[in-house]
C-alpha positions as CSV (number, residue, x, y, z in Angstrom):
1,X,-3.1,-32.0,-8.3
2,X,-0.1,-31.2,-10.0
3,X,2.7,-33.7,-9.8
4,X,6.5,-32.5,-8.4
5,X,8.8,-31.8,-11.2
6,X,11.9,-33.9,-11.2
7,X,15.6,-33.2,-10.1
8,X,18.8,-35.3,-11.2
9,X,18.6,-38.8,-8.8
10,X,14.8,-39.1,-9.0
11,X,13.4,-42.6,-10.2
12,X,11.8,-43.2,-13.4
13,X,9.6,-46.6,-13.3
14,X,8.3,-48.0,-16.5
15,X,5.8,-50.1,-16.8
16,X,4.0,-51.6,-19.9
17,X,0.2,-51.1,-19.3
18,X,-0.2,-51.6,-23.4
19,X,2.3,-53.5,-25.2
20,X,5.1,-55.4,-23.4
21,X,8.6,-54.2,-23.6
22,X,9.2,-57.5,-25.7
23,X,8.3,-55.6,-28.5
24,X,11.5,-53.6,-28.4
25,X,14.7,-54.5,-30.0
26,X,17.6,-54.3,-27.5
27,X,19.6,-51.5,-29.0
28,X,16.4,-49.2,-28.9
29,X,16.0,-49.8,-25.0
30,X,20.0,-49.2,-24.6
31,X,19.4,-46.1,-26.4
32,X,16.0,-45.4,-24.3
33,X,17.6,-46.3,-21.1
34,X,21.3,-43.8,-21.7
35,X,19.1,-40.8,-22.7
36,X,17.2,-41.3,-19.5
37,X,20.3,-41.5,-17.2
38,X,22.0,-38.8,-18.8
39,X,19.1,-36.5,-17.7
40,X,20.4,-37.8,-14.1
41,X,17.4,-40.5,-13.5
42,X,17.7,-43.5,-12.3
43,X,15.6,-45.8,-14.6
44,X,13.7,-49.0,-12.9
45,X,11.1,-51.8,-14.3
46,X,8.0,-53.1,-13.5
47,X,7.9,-56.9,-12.5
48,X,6.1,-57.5,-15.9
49,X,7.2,-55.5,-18.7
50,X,8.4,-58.5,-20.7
51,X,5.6,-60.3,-20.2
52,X,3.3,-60.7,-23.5
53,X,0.8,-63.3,-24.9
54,X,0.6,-63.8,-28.5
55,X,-2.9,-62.2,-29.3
56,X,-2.1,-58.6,-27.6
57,X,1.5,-58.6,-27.4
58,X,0.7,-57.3,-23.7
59,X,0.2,-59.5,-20.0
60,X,-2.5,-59.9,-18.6
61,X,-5.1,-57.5,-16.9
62,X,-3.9,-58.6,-13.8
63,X,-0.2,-58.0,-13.9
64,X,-0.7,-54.9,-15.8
65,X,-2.6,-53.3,-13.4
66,X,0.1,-54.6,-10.4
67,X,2.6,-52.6,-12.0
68,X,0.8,-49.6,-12.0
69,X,-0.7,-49.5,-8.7
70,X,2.9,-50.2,-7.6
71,X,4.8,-48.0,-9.1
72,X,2.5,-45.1,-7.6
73,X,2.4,-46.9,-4.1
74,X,6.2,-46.8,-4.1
75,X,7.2,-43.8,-2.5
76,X,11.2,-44.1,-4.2
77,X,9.4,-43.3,-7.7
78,X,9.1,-39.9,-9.1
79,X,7.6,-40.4,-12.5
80,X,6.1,-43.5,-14.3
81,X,6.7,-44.0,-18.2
82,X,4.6,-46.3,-20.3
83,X,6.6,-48.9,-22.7
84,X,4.9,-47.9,-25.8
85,X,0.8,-47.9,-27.1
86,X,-1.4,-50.5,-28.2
87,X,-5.1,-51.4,-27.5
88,X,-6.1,-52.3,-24.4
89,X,-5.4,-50.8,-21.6
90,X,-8.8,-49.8,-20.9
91,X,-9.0,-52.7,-19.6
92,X,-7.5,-52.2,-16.2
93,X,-9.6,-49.3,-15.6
94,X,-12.1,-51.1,-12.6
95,X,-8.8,-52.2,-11.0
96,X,-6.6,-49.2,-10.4
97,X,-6.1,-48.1,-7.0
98,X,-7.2,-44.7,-7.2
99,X,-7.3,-43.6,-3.7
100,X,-3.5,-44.9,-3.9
101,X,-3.1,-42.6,-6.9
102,X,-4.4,-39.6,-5.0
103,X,-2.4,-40.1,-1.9
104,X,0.5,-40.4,-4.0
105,X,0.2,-37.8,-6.7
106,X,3.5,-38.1,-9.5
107,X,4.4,-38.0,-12.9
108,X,2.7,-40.5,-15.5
109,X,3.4,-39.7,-19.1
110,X,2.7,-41.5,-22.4
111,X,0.3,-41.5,-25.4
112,X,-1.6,-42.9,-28.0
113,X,-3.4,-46.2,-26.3
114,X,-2.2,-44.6,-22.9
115,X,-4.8,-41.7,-23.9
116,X,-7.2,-44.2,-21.7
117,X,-5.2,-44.6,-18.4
118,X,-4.3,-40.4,-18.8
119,X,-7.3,-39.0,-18.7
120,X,-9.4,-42.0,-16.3
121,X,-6.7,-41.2,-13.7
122,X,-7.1,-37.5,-14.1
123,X,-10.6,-37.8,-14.1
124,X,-11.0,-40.2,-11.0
125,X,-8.6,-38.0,-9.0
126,X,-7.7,-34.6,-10.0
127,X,-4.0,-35.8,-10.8
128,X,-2.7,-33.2,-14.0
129,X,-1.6,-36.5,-15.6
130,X,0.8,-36.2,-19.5
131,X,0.5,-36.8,-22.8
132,X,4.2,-38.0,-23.8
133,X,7.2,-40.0,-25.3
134,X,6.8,-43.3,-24.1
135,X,9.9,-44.9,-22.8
136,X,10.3,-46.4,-26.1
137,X,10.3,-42.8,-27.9
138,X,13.5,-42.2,-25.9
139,X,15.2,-45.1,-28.4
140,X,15.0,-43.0,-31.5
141,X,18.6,-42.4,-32.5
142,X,18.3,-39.4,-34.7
143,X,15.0,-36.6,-34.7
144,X,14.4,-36.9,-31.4
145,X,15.8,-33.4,-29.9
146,X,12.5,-31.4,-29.9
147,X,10.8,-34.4,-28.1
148,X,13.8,-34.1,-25.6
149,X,13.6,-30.4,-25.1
150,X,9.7,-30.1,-24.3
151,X,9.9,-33.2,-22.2
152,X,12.3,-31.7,-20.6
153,X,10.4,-28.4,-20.0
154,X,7.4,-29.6,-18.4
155,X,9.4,-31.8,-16.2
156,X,12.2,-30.3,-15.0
157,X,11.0,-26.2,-14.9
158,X,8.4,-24.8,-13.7
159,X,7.0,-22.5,-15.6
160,X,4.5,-21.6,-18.7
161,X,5.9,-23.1,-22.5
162,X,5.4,-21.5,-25.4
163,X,4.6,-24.4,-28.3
164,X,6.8,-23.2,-31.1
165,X,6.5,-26.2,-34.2
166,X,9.6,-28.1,-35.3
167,X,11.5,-27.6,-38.3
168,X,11.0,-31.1,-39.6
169,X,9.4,-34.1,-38.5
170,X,9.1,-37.9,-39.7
171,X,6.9,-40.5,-39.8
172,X,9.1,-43.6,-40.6
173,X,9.5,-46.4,-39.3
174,X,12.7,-45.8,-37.2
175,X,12.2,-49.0,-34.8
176,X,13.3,-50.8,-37.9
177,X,16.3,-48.7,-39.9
178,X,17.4,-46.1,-37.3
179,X,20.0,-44.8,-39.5
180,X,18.2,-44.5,-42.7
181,X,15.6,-41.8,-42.2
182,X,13.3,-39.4,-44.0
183,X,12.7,-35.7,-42.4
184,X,10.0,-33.3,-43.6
185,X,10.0,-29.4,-43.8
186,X,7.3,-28.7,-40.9
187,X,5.1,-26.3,-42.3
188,X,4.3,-25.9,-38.8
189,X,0.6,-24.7,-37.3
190,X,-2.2,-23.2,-38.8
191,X,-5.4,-21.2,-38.1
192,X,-9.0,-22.9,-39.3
193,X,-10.6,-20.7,-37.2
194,X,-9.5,-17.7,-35.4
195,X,-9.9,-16.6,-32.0
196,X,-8.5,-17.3,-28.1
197,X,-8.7,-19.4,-25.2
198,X,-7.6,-19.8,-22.2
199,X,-8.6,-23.1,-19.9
200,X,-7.7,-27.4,-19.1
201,X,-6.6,-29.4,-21.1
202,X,-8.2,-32.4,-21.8
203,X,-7.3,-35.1,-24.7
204,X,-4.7,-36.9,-26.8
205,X,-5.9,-39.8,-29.1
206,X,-9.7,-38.8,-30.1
207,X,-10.7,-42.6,-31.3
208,X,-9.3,-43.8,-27.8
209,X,-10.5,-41.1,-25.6
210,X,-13.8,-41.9,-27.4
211,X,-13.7,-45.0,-25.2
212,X,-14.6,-43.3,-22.2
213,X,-17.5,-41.7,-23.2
214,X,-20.8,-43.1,-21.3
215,X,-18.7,-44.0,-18.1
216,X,-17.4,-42.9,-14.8
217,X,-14.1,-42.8,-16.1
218,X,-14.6,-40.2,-18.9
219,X,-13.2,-36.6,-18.1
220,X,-15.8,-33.5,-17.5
221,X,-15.1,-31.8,-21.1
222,X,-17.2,-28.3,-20.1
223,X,-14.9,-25.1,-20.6
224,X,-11.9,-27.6,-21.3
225,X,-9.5,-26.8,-24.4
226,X,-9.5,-30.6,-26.7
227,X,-5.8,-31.4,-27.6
228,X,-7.0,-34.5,-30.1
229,X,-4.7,-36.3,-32.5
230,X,-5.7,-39.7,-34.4
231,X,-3.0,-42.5,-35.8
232,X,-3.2,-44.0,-39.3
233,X,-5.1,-47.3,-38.7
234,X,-7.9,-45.7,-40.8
235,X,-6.1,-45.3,-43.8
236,X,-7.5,-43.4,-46.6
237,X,-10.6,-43.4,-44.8
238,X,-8.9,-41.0,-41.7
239,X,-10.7,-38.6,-42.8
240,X,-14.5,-40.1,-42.3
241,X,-13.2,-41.6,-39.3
242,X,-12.0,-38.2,-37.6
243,X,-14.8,-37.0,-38.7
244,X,-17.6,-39.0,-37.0
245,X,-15.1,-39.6,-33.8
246,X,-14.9,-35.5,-33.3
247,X,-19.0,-35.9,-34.1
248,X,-19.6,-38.0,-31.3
249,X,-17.5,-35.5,-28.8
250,X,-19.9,-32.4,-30.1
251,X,-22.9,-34.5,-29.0
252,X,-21.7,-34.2,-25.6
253,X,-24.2,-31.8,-23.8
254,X,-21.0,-30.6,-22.5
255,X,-19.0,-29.8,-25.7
256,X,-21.5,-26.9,-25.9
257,X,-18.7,-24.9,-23.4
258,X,-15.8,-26.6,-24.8
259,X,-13.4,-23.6,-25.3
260,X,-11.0,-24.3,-28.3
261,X,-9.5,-27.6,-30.5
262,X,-5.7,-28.0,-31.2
263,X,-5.4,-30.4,-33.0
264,X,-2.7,-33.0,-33.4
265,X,-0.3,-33.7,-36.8
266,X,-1.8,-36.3,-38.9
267,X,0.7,-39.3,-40.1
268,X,1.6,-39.3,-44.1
269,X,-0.9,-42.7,-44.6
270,X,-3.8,-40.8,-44.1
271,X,-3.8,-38.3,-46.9
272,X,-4.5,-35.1,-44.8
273,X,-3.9,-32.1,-46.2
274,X,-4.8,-28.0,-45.3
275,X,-7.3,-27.7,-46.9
276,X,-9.1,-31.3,-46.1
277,X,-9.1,-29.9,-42.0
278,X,-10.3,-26.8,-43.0
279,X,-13.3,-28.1,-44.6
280,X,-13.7,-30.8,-41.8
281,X,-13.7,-28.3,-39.1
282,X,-15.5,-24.7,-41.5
283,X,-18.7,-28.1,-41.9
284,X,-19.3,-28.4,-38.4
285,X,-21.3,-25.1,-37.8
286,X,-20.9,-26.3,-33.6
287,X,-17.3,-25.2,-34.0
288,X,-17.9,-21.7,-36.0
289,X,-17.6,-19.8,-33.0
290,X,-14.3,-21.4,-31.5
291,X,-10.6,-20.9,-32.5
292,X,-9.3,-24.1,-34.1
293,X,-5.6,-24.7,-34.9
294,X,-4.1,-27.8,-36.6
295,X,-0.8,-29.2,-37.6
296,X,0.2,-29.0,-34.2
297,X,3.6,-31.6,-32.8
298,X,1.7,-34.0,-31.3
299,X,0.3,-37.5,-32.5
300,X,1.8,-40.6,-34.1
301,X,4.4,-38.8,-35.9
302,X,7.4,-37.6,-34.4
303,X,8.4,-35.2,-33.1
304,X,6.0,-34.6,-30.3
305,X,5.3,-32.2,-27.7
306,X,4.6,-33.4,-24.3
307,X,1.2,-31.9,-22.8
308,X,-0.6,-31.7,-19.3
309,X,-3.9,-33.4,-19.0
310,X,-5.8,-31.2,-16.8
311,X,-3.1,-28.6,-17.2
312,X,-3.6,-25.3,-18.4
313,X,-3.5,-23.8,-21.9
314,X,-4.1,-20.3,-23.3
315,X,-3.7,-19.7,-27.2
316,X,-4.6,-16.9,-29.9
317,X,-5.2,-17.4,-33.2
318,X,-5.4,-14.6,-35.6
319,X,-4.3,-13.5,-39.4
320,X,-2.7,-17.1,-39.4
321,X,-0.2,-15.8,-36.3
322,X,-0.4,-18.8,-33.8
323,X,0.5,-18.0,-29.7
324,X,0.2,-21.3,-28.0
325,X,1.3,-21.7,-24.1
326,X,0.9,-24.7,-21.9
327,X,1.3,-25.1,-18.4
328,X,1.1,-28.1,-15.7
């Protein structure tokens, strides 16, 4: 199932299934909530986005999973945005109303922790379900214009997207000093192994997605295309981490089919480099005959591309010349 697209007067509900809005200082949900209306949506709130306890900065299982059931069951609302990540909201994953999710098929978008809820729903119910700005991604003062225009392309037109990479991006934290930012030449994409695909998409956060692994709620992998990014909560270890996370996906009897990797822009903390993926990926002789691309604008960094789980994508990869198109 592929969710409508919106129009100007649709209603944008946004709920906090990870982290409570609490977290957010007030001039980045002004911000947040302007760039939203100027698009011509009308932004509404879950009963329980400011609700937090002092251990997850989140509500409880509970109200969490009221607000999402809602905001699908209510027939006014065209798309729901997630607050911002965290760590649990795998947690609500017994509790979801999926037949209500299936009889009432829209727009849910975010990333990071949200990786869980994306691809569960998606699995559970068929519903092409996005990896996206949360509605606190919208606060970002400055750098966030190539975030705008692909959200803006998978939601409001209808049609296949060429992935083109940004001329800079950032990894700062803007939450704190939005006017006092650093920008990076992008060097954009690159080819670790060459070839094409064409097939779903299924993904985002690999240590999160990892989660679901073992359970009903874990997507069928076979003949998909793996968009996977990791954060920087490893540190200098990222690249061990990555590793054995992307290990425990090849185990997968399935993974045997998988079709391609693109694979998300690693943050500045981790000490990533070219050549470190390229001897990640050229070790792992299940991915020799697969194209694998990297560097792509997705991840913790910004900015980010918004992508369709369960969409469609179709890429080539050859002489370091990168076609990359998404569609859902």
């Amino acid at each position: 199932m592929i969710p409508a697209k919106l129009k100007k007067g649709d209603e944008v509900r946004v709920i906090a299934p990870s982290r409570s809005m609490v977290i957010l200082g007030e001039d980045c949900k002004k911000i947040a909530t302007e760039r939203l209306e100027a698009l011509g949506l009308k932004v509404t709130f879950g009963k329980y986005v400011m609700e937090a306890d002092s251990d997850y900065l989140c509500t409880s299982v509970e109200h969490r999973v009221e607000d999402l059931n809602e905001a699908f069951k209510d027939k006014n609302v065209k798309a729901i945005l997630t607050v911002i990540g965290g760590f649990n909201s795998n947690q609500m994953l017994d509790y979801i109303d999926y037949e209500a999710i299936k009889e009432n098929p829209k727009i849910f978008c975010g990333f990071s922790d949200i990786t869980a809820l994306s691809n569960s729903i998606y699995a559970k119910t068929g519903l092409v379900t996005y990896s996206g700005p949360h509605y606190s991604s919208f606060g970002m003062l400055k750098g966030f214009e190539y975030t705008l225009e692909y959200f803006k392309k998978m939601f409001f037109e209808d049609k296949e997207i060429e992935i083109k990479s940004s001329k800079e991006w950032s990894d700062d934290a803007w939450f704190i000093d939005q006017e006092n930012r650093e920008f990076i030449k992008n060097d954009g994409m690159f080819v670790i192994n060459e070839g094409e695909a064409e097939g779903e998409i299924v993904g985002g956060n690999l240590c999160t997605l990892n989660l679901l692994q073992g359970t009903e709620y874990m997507p069928n992998i076979e003949n998909k295309i793996l968009f996977l990014e990791d954060d920087d909560m490893a540190g200098k270890i990222y690249l061990m981490e990555f590793d054995r996370n992307l290990q425990s996906l090849i185990h997968m009897p399935e993974f045997k089919t998988v079709k391609a990797l693109v694979l998300g822009r690693s943050q500045k903390a981790t000490d990533m480099t070219k050549e470190k993926w390229i001897k990640l990926i050229k070790n792992k002789p299940e991915l020799a005959n697969i194209p694998v691309i990297a560097g792509v604008d997705f991840g913790h960094s910004t900015p980010i591309i918004t992508f369709p789980i369960g969409g469609n994508a179709r890429l080539k990869a050859k002489d370091n010349n990168i076609e990359l198109y998404i569609k859902g």
